[in-house]
Every structure is written in structure tokens, then in C-alpha cells.
C-alpha positions as CSV (number, residue, x, y, z in Angstrom):
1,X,-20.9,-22.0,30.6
2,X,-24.1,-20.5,29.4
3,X,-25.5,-20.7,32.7
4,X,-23.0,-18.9,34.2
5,X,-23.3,-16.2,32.4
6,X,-26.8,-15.4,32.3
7,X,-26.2,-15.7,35.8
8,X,-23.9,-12.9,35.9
9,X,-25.8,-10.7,33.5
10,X,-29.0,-11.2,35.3
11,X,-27.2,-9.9,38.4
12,X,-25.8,-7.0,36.5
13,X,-29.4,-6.5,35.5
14,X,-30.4,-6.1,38.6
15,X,-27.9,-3.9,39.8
16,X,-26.3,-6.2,42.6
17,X,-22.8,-4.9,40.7
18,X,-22.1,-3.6,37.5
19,X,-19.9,-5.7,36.0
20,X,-16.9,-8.5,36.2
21,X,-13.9,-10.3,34.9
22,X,-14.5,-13.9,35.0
23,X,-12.4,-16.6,34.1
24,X,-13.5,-20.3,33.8
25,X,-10.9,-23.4,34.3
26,X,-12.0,-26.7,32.9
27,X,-9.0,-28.0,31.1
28,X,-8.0,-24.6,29.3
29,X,-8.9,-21.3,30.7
30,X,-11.6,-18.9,28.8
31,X,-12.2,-15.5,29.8
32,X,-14.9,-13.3,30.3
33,X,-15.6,-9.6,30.4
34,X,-19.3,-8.4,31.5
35,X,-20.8,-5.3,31.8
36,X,-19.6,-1.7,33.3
37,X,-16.5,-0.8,35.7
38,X,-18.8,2.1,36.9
39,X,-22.3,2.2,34.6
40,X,-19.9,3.6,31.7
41,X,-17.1,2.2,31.2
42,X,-16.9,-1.4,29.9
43,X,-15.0,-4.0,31.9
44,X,-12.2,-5.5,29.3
45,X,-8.8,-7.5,29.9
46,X,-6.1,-6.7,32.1
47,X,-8.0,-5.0,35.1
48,X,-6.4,-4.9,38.5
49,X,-8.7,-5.7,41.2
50,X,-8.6,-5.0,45.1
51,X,-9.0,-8.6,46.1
52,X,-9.9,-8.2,49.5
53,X,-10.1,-11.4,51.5
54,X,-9.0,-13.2,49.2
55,X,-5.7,-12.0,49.7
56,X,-5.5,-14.3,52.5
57,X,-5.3,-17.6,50.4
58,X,-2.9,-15.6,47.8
59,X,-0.4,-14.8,50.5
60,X,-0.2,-15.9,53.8
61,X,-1.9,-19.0,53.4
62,X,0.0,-20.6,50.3
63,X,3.1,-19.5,52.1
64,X,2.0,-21.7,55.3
65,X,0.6,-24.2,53.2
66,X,3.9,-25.0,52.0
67,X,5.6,-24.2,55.6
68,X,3.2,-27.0,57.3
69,X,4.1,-29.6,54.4
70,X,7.6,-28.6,55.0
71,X,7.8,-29.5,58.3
72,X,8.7,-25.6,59.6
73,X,5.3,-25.2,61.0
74,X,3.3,-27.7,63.4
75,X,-0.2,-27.3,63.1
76,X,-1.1,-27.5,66.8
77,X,1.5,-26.0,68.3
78,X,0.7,-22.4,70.4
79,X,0.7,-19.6,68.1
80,X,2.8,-18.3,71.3
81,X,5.8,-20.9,70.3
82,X,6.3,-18.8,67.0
83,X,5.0,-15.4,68.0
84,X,5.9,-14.4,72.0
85,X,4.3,-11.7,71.6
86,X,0.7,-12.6,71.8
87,X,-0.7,-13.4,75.0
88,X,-2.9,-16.1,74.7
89,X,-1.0,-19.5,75.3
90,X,-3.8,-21.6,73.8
91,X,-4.7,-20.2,70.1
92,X,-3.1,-22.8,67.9
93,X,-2.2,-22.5,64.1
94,X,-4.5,-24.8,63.4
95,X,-7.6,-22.7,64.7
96,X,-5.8,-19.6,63.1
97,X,-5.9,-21.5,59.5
98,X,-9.5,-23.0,60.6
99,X,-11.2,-19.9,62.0
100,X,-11.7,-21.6,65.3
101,X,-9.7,-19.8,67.1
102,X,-12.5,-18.6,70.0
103,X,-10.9,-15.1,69.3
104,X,-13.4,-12.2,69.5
105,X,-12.3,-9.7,66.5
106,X,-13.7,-6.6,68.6
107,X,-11.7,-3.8,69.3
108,X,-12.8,-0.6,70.9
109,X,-12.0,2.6,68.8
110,X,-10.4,-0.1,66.3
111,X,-10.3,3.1,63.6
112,X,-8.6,5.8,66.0
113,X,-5.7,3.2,66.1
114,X,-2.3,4.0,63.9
115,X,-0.6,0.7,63.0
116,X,1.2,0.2,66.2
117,X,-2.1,0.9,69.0
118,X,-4.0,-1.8,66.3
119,X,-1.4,-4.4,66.4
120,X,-0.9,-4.0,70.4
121,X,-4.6,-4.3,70.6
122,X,-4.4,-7.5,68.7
123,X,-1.9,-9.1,70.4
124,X,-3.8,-8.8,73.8
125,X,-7.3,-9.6,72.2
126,X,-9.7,-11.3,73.9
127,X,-10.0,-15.6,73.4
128,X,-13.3,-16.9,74.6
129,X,-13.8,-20.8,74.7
130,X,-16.4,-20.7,71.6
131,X,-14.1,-23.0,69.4
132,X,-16.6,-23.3,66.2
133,X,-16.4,-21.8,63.0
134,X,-16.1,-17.9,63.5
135,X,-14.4,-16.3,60.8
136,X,-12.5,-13.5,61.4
137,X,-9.3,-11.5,59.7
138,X,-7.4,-11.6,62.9
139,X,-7.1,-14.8,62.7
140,X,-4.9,-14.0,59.7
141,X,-3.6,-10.6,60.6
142,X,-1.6,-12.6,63.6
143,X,-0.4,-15.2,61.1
144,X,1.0,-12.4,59.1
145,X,2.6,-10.8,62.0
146,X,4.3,-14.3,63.0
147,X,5.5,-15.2,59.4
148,X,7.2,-11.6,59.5
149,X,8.7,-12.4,63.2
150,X,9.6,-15.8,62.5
151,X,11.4,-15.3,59.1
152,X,12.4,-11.5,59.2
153,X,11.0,-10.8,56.3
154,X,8.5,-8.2,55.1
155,X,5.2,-10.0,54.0
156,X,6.0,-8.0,50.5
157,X,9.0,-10.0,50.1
158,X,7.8,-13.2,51.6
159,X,5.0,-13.2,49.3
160,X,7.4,-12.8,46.4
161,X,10.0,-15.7,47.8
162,X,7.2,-18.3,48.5
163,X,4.4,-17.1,46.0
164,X,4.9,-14.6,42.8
165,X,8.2,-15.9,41.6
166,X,7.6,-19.3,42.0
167,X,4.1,-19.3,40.3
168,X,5.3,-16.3,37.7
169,X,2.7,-13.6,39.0
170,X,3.9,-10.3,38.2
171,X,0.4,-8.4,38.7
172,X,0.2,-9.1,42.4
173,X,0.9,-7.1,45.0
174,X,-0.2,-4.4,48.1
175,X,-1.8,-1.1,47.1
176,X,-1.6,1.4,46.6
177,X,-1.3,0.7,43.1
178,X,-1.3,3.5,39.9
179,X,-4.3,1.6,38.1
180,X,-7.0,-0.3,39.4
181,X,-10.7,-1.0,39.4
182,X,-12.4,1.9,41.6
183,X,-14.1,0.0,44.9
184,X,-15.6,2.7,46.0
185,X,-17.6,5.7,43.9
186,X,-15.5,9.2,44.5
187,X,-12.6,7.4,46.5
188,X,-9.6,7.2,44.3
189,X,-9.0,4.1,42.6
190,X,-5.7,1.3,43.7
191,X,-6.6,2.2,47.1
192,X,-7.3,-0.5,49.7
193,X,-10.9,-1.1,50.5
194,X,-10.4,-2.7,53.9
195,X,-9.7,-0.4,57.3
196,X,-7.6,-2.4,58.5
197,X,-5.3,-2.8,55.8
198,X,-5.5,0.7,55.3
199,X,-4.1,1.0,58.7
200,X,-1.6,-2.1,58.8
201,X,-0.1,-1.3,54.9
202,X,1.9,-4.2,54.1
203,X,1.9,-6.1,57.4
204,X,-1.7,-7.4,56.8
205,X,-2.1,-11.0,56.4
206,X,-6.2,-10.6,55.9
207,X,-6.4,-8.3,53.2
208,X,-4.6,-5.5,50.9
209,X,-3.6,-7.6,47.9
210,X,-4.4,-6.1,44.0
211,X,-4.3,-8.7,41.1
212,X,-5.7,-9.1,37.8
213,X,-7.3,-12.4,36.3
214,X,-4.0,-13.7,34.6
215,X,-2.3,-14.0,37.5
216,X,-5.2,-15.6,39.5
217,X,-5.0,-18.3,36.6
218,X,-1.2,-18.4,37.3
219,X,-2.0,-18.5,40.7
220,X,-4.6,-21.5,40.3
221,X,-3.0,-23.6,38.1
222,X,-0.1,-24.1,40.9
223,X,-3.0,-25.2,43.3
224,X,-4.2,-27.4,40.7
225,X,-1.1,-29.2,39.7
226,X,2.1,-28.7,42.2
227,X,2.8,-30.9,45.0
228,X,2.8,-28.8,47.4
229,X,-1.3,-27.9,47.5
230,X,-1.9,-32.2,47.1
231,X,-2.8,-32.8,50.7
232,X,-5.5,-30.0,51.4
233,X,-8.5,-31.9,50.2
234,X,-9.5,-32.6,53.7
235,X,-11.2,-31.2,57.1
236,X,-8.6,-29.9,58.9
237,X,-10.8,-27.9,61.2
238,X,-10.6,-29.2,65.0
239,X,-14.1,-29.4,65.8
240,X,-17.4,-28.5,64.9
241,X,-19.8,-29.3,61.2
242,X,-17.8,-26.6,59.2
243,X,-15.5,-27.8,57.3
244,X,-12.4,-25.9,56.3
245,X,-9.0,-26.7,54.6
246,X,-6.0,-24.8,55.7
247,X,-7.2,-21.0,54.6
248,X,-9.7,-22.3,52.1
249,X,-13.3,-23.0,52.5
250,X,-14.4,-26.8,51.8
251,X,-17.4,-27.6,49.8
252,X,-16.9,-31.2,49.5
253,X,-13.5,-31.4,46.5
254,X,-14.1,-27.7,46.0
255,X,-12.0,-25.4,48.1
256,X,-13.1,-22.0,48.3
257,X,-12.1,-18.5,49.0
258,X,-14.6,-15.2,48.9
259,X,-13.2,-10.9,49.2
260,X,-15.6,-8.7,50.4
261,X,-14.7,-6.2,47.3
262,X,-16.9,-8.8,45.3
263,X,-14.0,-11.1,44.2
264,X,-14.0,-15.0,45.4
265,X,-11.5,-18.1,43.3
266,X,-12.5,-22.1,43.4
267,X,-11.3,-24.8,42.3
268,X,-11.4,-28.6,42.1
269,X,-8.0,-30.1,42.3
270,X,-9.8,-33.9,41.9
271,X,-12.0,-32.4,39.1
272,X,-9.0,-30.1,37.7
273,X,-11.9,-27.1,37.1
274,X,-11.8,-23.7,38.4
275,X,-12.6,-20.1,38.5
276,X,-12.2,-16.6,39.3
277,X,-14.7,-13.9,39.5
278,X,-13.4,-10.2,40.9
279,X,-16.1,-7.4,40.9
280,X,-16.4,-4.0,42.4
281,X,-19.7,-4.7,43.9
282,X,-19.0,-2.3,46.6
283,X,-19.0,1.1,44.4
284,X,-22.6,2.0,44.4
285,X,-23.2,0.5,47.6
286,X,-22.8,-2.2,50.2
287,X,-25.7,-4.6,50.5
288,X,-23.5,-7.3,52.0
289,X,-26.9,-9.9,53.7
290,X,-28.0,-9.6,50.0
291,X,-24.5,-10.0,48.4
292,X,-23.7,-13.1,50.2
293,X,-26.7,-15.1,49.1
294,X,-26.4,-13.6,45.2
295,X,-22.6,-14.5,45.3
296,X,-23.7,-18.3,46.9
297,X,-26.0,-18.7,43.8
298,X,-23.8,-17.7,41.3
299,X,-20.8,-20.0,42.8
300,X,-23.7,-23.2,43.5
301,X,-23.7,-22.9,39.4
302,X,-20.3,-22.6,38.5
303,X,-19.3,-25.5,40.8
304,X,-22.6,-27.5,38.9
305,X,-21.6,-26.0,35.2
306,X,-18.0,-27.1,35.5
């Protein structure tokens, strides 16, 4: 644990955020409350967090986690078969889950779009043959958009049916919300970070969830113990040397899932360790090159320490 933490205040010392919430699974949980919301205020227990991306392993990927085991969603069928609406016949839900889907993520004027011009424009996006590793949140914004057409629910109350209730999280959900950890200095606080989701509200599958440490823990220990997350400790990618689980990142037993915001969750299922770290790296500024290889060095520890 030690480690850890004079990783994080070292970091905080040199300004890469200002402070975090971190909690550490190895048996029992323990939590953790470092440094400054904003270079004032102290960070202490019960914060709400933008999680960013990884609101895409809280929501729409433990809900087609458990589809796929089910039985109520094949992995390589055509996205098409579920979602007509998208024009590509060859994008499968594998390579949606895997991020090697060959979709190009660009869309001209993406920000002029309202909610209806951005989920036309994605429906008709481009699909090259590049099948590697290429992370993108389409990929997941899609996924959303067929869980909603296939069940005819809102993702609000699928997340609730297939997530929250059974996992008892109460502190998770789309902004805006009243209270939360500022993302951005001078933008009002409980307001999505992302564009997209900003645009999208509670039809994106890639981003726009809020939740606070206990019910990440909540949230954890399901993927930990319950049947339903037993079979994901393996490549499911198609091709190529990355190697992904259905949503999560795979580090050999660790599965992995990172939000731009500063927030990223672990855990070992084999190991039964874990952790969650949610930050507002993002309010002073946005050095993402440089946040990407301080965030890999804090998470090479943790993974060592636990």
C-alpha cells in the first residue's frame, strides 16, 4: 500500500492532478482520500465523480456481459441483425466489445450536431478493413443505441434492471447531477465532461455516468464474485496482439478499464484484488500524452502492490 501512495502524492506534487479518492481491494476494502478537489478544498468520502469512459464497463458492458452468457446476444453476429439501422453489414459485436471494429470515429462538424444529426452520422460511419485494436467510443455509442432498440428500454432504466439493483448501487447514474467533483475549472460542477455525451444525454453507451467510490466497490465485488463475470478472463479479441475481454482491457488476470476525467477500476478475479482511482485531472488542464504514461505507472504498481 505504501507504494501506492507515495505514488499518488508524488503525482499530486507534481501537479499532474490535485487530488483523488482511491480505494484498494485485497480481501477487505480500505479507502483513501489525497490531496485537493481544486488546490483548496480537501478531497474526503462520499464524492461523486464524472467517470468518463469508464462508464462503458459500468453500463453497457456488464449488461451485455450478462446478455452474451445468457444466450440473448451472439458474439459474431452482424451488429445489423440487432440494430437495422446501421449500414454496415460486417461490424460484429464482437469487434464492437473488442475495439476492432475497422470503424473510423471521424465525423465532420461532429459538435454542430444536435442528438439526432450525431446519431444519423453514426449509423452511416465509415468501416475501413483495419481490424486491429483501435479504440473508439462509437464502438460503444452503437451498442447503446442497439440495447435501447433491441429491449425498448431507456439505457437509464436498463442500467438499473441489469446493473444498480442487482449490485445495490444507489450513487450511479447520468448527469447532470446536483453535487459532484468539478472536471473542469469555471464549468459548473455534475456536468458531463465528454461532447458527446453532452450531446447524446442518456443514450450514450461511451460515457456520461457519475459514481462515487462505494458504489465502484459495490460494483467490483459483483465482478469479483458472481457468476455471471466468471468467463471473461480470456482474449476475446478477433485478431491482432492486443488483448481485450468483452469491454475491459486485459493485462494478463487483470482486467482493466481507464475515463479520460482521470478515473480508471481493476481487478483480479483469480487474485480477488482490486481498485478504483477517480480524479479530476482535467480541471487545471488537459495534458492527456503525459497523463496516460503517469496513470500507466501508477496502475503497473497497484497491480505489483496488491
Amino acid at each position: 500500500m505504501k507504494r501506492i501512495l507515495e505514488k499518488i502524492e508524488q503525482q499530486i506534487g507534481a501537479d499532474i492532478y490535485h487530488g483523488a479518492s482511491l480505494a484498494l481491494y485485497s480481501g477487505n476494502w480500505q479507502e483513501f482520500y489525497l490531496g485537493t478537489l481544486d488546490g483548496e478544498q480537501p478531497v474526503r468520502p462520499n464524492l461523486t465523480y464524472d467517470l468518463a469512459s469508464v462508464s462503458k464497463v459500468v453500463g453497457v458492458g456488464t449488461v451485455l456481459i450478462q446478455m452474451v452468457k445468457e444466450g440473448r446476444v451472439k458474439l459474431d453476429l452482424p451488429l445489423q441483425a440487432y440494430y437495422p439501422a446501421f449500414a454496415d453489414l460486417g461490424v460484429t459485436i464482437r469487434q464492437l466489445l473488442t475495439h476492432t471494429s475497422g470503424i473510423d470515429p471521424y465525423i465532420p462538424n461532429r459538435d454542430q450536431l444536435d442528438a439526432k444529426g450525431l446519431i444519423e452520422a453514426i449509423n452511416q460511419i465509415r468501416v475501413t478493413n483495419q481490424k486491429e485494436f483501435k479504440y473508439t467510443d462509437i464502438n460503444f455509442i452503437l451498442l447503446g443505441l442497439m440495447l435501447e432498440g433491441l429491449t425498448k428500454q431507456t439505457l437509464p432504466d436498463l442500467f438499473e434492471d441489469w446493473v444498480y439493483k442487482p449490485f445495490a448501487m444507489r450513487e450511479t447514474g447520468f448527469g447532470p447531477v446536483p453535487e459532484a467533483v468539478p472536471t473542469l475549472k469555471g464549468v459548473v460542477a455534475g456536468v458531463v465532461h465528454d461532447p458527446k455525451a453532452k450531446v447524446l444525454g442518456n443514450h450514450t453507451g461511451s460515457a456520461g455516468l457519475f459514481s462515487t467510490l462505494k458504489d465502484l466497490e459495490k460494483f467490483l465485488n459483483a465482478y469479483l464474485q458472481r457468476d455471471f463475470a466468471s468467463y471473461l478472463n480470456h482474449n476475446f479479441a478477433p485478431s491482432g496482439k492486443k488483448e481485450r475481454s468483452l469491454a475491459w482491457d486485459k493485462q494478463d488476470d487483470w482486467l482493466l478499464h481507464t475515463g479520460y476525467t482521470g478515473t480508471f477500476v481493476l481487478y483480479n478475479r483469480q487474485k480477488q484484488k482490486a481498485a478504483i482511482f477517480l480524479s479530476n485531472r482535467t480541471y487545471e488542464k488537459d495534458q492527456r500524452a503525459q497523463w496516460i504514461l503517469d496513470r500507466d505507472q501508477l496502475i503497473e504498481i497497484i497491480k505489483e502492490d496488491l
